[in-house]
N, C-alpha and C positions, 0 to 999 in steps of 0.2 A: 437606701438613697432617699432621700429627701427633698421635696422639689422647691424651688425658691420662689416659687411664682404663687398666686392665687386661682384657688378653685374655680368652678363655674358652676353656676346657679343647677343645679337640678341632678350634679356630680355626686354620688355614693362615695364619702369620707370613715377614715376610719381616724377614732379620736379614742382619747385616754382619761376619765373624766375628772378634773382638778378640784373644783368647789361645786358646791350645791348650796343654792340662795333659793329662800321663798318664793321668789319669784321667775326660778328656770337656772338651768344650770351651765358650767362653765367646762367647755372642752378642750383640750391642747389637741390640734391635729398631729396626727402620727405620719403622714406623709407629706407634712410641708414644712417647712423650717420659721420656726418660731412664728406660727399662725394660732389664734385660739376662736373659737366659736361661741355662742350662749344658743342653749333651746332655751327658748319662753317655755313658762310652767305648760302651757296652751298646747303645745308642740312634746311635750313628753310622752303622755298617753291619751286615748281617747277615753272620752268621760270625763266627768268631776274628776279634779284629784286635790286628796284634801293632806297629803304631807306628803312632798317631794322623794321624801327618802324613803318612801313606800316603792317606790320603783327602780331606783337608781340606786350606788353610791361610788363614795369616792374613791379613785383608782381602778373603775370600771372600763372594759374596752367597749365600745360600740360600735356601733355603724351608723352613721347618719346620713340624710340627705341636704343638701345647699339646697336653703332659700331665697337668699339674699347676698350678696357682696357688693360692701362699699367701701374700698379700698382708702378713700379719701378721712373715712373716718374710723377706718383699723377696723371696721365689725364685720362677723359672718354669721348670718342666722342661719338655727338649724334648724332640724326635725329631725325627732325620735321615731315616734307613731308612723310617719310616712314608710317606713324601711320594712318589710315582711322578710318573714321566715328566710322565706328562698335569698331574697336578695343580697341579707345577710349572709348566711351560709356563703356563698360566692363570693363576696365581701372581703372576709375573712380569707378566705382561703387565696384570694390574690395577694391579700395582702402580705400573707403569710408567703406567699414562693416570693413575692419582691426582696424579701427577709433575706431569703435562702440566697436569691439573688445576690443582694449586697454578699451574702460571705464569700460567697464564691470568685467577686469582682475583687476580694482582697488576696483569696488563694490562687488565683490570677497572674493577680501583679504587684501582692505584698501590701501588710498591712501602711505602710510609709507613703504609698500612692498619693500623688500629689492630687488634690483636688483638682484641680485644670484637668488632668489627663484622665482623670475619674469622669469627671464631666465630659469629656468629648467621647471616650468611650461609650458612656451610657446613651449619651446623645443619638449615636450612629445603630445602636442595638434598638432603638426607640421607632428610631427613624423607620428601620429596616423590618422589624419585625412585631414593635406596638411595646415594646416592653424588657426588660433587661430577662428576666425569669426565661418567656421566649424566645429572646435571641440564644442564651445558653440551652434553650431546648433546641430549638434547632441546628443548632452548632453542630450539638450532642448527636444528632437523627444524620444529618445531611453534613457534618465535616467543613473543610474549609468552601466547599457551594454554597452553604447557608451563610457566609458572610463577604460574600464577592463578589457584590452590589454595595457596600459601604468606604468608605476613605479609610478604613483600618489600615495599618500599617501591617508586613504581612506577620513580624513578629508578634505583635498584638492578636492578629487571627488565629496565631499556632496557641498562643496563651491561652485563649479561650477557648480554643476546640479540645484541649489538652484537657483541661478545667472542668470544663461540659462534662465529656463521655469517662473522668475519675468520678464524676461526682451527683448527675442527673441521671433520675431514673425515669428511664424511659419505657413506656406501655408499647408493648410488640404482638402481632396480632399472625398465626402461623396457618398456612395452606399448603395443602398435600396433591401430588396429580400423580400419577403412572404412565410409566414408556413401555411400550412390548419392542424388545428389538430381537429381533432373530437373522442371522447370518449364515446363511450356508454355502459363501463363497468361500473362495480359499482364504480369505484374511480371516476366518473362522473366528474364534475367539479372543485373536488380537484387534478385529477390528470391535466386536464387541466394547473391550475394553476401554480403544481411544475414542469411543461414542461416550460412555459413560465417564471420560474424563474430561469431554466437550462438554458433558450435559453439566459439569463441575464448573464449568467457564474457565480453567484452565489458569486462575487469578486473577483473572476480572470482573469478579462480581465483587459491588459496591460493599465497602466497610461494612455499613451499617447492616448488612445482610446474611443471615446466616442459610447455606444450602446446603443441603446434606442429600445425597443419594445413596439409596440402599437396596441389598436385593430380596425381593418378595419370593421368586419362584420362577422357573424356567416358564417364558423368555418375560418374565415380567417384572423392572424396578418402580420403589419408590423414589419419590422427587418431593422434600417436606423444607421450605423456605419458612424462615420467621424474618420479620420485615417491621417497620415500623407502622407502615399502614398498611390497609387491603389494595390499594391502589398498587402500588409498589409490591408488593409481594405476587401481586396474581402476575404479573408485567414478569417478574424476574423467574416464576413458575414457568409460563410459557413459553420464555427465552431459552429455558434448561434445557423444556423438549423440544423444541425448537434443533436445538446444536446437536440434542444427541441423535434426533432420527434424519437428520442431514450429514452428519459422521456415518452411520450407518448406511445409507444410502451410498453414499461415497465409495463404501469399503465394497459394496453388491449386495447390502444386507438390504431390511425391511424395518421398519421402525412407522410405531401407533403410538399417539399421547391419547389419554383420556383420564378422566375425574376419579372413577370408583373404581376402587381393584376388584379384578377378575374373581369370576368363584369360577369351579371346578366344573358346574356345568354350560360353562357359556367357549 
């Protein structure tokens, strides 16, 4: 995606570099439609510099910083030298998922996508989340909630939640906790059972979540959720034990959560 608008003064651009003149060099931005830039020689590197193409050359991608926009007269000063390492790196790497983004918005809704409807989608992912790359990340995490604050249409929603979680990869971070359930009423064993298939949620635990419970050793399970955050996963951990030592309780059993498995002398 492409923006049709003009940068703003002090904005991290990413550009493609066209000509090199004596006197500073000539950039196509990559994120805005038919915008192009000049660094003054002044603004390439710090220090003398006594031939341009000592540092640069043509067909290079960079990262710049906006100096100046003045619209009225088509120019956008840049800076080379302003831009470090870091901010770079980051740079790039946005701009690079925006990339990913765009393919995504066409495996979506097909390369034929009318502009208008490309524009109001991106618009509403913008709006909603800072960014198209995000909105498909969160789509991707969180399903059709992460877009049900926007004017999407709902078929529009399913296309991109569909799209999202074929296609983003998403970083999941995993927590582990233990339930002791012991039962020595008469629902003996079977009430064991329907604790340990409440502590499962029974199918209501969220999409994007994986729970899994298993048995460690008399009277003690594991309970190991991966989640997309720690937030969320410690929440849907404790909800596990939650259901299974209240199932057990129910049945006349006895049910403990706690963090670390048991050793044999405690």
């Amino acid at each position: 995606m492409k923006y049709s608008g003009w940068p703003d003064p002090g904005e991290l651009v990413v550009g493609k570099i066209d000509e090199i003149e004596d006197f500073g060099v000539f950039v196509d931005l990559e994120e805005y439609e038919d915008k192009r830039g000049l660094i003054h020689i002044s603004e390439v590197a710090s220090g003398w510099i006594k031939n341009v193409r000592d540092h640069v050359r043509e067909g290079q991608i960079v990262v710049c910083k906006v100096l100046d926009v003045d619209e009225s007269s088509q120019q956008i000063d840049l800076s080379l030298k302003d831009v470090n390492d870091h901010q770079r790196s980051d740079k790039i790497q946005e701009w690079k998922n925006e990339q990913k983004a765009d393919n995504w918005m066409e495996l979506a809704f097909g390369e034929e996508i009318e502009d208008e409807q490309y524009t109001s989608i991106a618009n509403e992912l913008l709006a909603a989340h800072g960014g198209l790359y995000d909105g498909f990340k969160q789509a991707a995490i969180h399903g059709q909630e992460a877009l049900e604050n926007t004017d999407l249409a709902d078929e529009e929603v399913d296309a991109i939640v569909e799209t999202a979680r074929e296609n983003v990869s998403v970083p999941y971070v995993n927590v582990t906790g233990y339930v002791d359930l012991e039962n020595p009423s008469e629902s003996g064993v079977d009430g064991v059972r329907k604790a340990l298939k409440a502590a499962e949620g029974n199918g209501d635990v969220p999409e994007e979540v994986d729970l899994e419970v298993t048995y460690v050793g008399a009277p003690e399970y594991r309970i190991k959720v991966q989640a997309p955050n720690y937030k969320t996963a410690e929440s849907q951990l404790e909800a596990s034990a939650r259901r299974a030592v209240a199932a057990i309780e129910d049945r006349g059993g006895e049910g403990e959560y706690h963090r670390e498995q048991r050793t044999d002398d405690e």
